[in-house]
MIZA-434844 format. One line per 2 residues: their letters; for each residue x, z, y of N, C-alpha, C. Coordinates in steps of 0.02 Angstrom, whole numbers. Atoms other than C-alpha are relative to their C-alpha. Example, Ala and Ser with C-alpha at 12.3 -4.5 7.8 and 13.67 -1.06 7.14 Angstrom:
<atoms>
as) 45 0 -59 615 390 -225 45 0 60 ~ -42 -3 -59 684 357 -53 -39 37 55
</atoms>
This chain:
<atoms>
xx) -49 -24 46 5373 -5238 2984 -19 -22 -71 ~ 11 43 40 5393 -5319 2819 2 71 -52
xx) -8 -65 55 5370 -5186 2652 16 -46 -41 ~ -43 49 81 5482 -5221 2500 -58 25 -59
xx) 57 -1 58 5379 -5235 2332 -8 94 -26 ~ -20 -81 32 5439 -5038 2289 -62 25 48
xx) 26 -41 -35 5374 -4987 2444 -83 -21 6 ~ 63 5 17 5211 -5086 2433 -43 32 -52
xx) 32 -43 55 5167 -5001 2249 -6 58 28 ~ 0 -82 -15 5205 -4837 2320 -42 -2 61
xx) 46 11 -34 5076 -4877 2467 -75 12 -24 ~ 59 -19 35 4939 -4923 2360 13 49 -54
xx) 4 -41 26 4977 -4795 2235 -29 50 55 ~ -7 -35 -48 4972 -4663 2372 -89 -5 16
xx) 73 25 -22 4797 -4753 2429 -39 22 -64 ~ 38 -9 58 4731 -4754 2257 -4 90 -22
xx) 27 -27 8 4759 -4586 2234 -29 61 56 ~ 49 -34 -75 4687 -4520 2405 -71 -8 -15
xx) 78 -6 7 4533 -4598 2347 -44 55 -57 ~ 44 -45 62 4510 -4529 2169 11 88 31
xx) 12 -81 -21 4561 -4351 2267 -72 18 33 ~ 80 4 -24 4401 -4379 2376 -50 -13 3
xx) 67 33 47 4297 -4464 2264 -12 84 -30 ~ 3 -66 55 4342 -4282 2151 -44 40 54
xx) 14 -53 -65 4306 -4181 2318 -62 6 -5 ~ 71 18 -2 4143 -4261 2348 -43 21 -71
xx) 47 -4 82 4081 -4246 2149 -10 61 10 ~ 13 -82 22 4110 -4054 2154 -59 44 54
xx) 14 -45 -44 4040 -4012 2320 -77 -39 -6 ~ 61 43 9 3881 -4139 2267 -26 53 -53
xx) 9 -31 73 3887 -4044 2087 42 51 -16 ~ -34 -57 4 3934 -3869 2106 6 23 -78
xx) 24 -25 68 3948 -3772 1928 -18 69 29 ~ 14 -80 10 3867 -3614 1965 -51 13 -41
xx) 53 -15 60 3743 -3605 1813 43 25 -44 ~ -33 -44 47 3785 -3485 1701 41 32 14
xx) -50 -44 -4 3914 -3422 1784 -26 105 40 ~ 11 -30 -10 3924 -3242 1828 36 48 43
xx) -39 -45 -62 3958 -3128 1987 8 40 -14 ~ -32 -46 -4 4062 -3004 2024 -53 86 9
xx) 48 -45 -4 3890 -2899 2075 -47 -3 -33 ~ 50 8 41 3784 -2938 1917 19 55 -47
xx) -10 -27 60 3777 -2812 1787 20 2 -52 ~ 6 29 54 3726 -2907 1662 -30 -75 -21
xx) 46 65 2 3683 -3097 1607 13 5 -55 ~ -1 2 78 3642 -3171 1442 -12 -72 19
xx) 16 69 9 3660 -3356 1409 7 -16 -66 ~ -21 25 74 3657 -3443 1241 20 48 -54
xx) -18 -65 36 3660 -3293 1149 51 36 27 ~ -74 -23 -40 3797 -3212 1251 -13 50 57
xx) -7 -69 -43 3785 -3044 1342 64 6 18 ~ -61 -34 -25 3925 -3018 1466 -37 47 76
xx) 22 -57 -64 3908 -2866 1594 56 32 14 ~ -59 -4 -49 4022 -2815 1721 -16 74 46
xx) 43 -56 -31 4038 -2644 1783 87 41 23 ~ -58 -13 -62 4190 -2591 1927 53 -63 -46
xx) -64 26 -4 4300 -2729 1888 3 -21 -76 ~ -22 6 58 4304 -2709 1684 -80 -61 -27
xx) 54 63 4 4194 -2835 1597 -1 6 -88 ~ 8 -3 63 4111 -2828 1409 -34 -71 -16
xx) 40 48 8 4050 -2977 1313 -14 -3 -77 ~ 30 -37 64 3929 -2939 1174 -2 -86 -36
xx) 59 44 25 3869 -3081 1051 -48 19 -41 ~ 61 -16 36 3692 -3061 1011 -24 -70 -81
xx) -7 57 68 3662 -3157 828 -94 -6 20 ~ 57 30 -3 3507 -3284 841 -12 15 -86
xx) 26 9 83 3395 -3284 696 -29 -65 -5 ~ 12 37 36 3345 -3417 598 -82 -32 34
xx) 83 19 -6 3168 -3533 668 -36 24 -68 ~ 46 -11 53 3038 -3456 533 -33 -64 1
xx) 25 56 25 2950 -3622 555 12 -44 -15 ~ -42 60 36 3080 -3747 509 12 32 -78
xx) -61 -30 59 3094 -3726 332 37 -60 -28 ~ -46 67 20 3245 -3815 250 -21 -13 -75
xx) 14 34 51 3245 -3945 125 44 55 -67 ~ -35 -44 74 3314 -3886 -63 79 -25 8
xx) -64 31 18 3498 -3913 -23 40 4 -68 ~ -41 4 51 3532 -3881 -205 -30 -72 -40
xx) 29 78 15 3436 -4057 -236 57 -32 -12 ~ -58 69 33 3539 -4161 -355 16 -42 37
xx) -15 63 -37 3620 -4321 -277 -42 -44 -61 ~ 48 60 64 3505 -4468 -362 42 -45 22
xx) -31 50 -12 3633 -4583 -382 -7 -51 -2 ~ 17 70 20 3643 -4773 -352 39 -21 -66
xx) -28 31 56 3703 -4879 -513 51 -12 14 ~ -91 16 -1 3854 -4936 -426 46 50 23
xx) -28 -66 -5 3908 -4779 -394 63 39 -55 ~ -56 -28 60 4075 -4741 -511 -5 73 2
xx) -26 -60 33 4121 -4604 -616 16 47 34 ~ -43 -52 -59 4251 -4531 -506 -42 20 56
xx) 34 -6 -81 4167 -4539 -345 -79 55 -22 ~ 28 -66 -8 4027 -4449 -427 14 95 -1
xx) -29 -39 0 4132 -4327 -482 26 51 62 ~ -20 -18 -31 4214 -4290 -331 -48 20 64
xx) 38 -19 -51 4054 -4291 -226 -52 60 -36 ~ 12 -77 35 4004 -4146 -347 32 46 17
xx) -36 -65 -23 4139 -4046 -309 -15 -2 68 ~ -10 -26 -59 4135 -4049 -146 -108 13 34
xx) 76 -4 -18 3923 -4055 -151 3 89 -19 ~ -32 -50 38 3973 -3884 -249 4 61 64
xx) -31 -15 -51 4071 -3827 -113 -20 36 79 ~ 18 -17 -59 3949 -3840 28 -59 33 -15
xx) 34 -27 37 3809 -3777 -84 11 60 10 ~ -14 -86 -9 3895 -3615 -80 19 39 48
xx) -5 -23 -66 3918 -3608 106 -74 -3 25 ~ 59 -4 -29 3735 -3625 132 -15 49 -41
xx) 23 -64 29 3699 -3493 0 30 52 62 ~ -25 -56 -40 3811 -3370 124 -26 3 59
xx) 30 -10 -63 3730 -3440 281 -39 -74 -18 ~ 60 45 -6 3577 -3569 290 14 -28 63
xx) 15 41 -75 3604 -3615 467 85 -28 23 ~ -30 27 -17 3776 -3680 436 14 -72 14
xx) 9 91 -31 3755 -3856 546 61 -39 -56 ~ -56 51 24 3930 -3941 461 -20 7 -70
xx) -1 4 74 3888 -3885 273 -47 -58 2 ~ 60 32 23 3704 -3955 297 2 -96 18
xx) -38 90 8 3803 -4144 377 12 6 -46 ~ -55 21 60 3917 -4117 242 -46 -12 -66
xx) 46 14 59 3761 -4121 95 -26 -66 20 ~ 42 74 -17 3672 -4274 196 43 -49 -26
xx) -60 65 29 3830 -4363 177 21 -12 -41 ~ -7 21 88 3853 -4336 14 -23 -23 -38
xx) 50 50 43 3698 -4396 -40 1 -65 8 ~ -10 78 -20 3714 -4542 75 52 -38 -28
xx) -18 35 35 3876 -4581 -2 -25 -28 -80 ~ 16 28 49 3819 -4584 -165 -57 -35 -20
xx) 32 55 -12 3676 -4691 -128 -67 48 10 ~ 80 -47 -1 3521 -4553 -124 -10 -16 62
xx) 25 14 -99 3469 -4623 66 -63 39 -2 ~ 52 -30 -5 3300 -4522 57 26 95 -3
xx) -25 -84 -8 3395 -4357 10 37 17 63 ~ -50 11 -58 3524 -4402 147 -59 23 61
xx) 36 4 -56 3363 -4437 266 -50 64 16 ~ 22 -55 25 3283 -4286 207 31 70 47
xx) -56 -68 -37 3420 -4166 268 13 -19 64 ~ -3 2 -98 3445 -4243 435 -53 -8 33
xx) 47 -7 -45 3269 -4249 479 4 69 15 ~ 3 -88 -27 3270 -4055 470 59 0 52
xx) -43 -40 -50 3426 -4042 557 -6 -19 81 ~ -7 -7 -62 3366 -4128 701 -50 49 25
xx) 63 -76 -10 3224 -3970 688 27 34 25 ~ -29 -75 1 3340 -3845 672 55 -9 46
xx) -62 14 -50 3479 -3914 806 -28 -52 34 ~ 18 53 -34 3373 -4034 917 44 -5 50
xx) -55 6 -54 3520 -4027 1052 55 -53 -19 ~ -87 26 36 3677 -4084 939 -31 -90 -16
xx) 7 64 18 3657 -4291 940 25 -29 -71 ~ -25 19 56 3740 -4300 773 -51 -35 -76
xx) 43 -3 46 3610 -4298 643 -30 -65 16 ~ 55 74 -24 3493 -4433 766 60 -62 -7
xx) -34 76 25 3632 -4565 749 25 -22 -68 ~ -6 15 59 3670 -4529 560 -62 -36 0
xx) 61 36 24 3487 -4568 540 -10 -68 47 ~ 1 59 -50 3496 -4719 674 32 -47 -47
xx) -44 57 57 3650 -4790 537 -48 -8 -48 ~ 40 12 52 3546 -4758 391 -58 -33 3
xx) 55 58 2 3377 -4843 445 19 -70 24 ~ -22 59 -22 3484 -4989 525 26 -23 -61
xx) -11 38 47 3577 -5014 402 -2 16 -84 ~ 35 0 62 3522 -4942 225 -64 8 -20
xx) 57 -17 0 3348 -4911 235 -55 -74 21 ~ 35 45 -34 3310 -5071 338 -70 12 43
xx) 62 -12 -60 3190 -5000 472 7 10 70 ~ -18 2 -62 3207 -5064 635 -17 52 36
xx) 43 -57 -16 3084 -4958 721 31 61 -10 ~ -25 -83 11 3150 -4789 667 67 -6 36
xx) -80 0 -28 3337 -4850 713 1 8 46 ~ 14 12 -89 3295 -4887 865 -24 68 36
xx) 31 -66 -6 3195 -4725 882 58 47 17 ~ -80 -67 10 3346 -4619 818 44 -18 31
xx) -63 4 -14 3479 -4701 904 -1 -7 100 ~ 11 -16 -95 3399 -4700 1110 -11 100 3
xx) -27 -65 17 3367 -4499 1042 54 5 -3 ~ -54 -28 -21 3547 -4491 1012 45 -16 76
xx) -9 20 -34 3571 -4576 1152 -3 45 73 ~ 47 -35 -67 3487 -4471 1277 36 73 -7
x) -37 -56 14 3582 -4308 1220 63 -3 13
</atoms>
């Protein structure tokens, strides 16, 4: 029996997705998720700061607040930007205000991860690469999980700093996360 072109697509379609259904099948029953999760006969678990406990049916979920590593201490995020020479007017200007800005979200909380990018990058734009490198070495202290920080510093020794070695360093670290 001969198949018209319609009915051939709709064949292998059909095929194609039989496989990715039992390719999926196979992944889940290879790679269950039951970490972290929590049964119907547990009390109580705590993951990642996160108390949930379960008791006839109703279910509470606390968050416990982490404190701060005492042995990371952070750099001076109120550290001027040392600007480069070609660095205009405006642009300093504007990376004041908004240096300003995040300045006064780390006064309210110290362990806010996006303010303490948002200072690296400010310095880095305006050419301070040591203040920049400064603040993302701590943050990969104080957040060794989050890959962000190890590939800023992977750009910056590749390409403003010129140090192979470290790039390379920082960027199979972000790599690996």
């Amino acid at each position: 029996m001969q198949l018209s072109p319609a009915q051939r697509n709709l064949l292998v379609t059909l095929l194609v997705l039989a496989l990715l259904l039992g390719g999926y099948i196979y992944y889940r029953q290879a790679n269950p998720e039951t970490a972290g999760s929590v049964s119907l006969d547990d009390t109580a678990a705590t993951q990642n700061g996160v108390t949930a406990s379960t008791t006839g049916g109703d279910y509470t979920i606390t968050e416990i607040p982490v404190s701060p590593s005492p042995s990371i201490p952070p750099p001076d995020y109120r550290a001027p930007v040392i600007y480069a020479e070609s660095v205009a007017k405006d642009v300093r200007e504007v990376i004041e205000t908004k240096l300003a800005a995040d300045v006064a979200l780390l006064d309210k909380n110290n362990l806010n991860f996006d303010a303490w990018m948002n200072v690296a990058i400010l310095h880095k734009i305006g050419g301070d690469y040591r203040g920049a490198e400064t603040i993302w070495l701590y943050v990969t202290k104080q957040w060794p999980a989050s890959p962000v920080a190890y590939s800023n510093l992977a750009d910056l020794y590749q390409n403003f700093l010129h140090d192979e070695a470290k790039a390379n360093y920082y960027s199979s670290q972000s790599s690996s996360l």
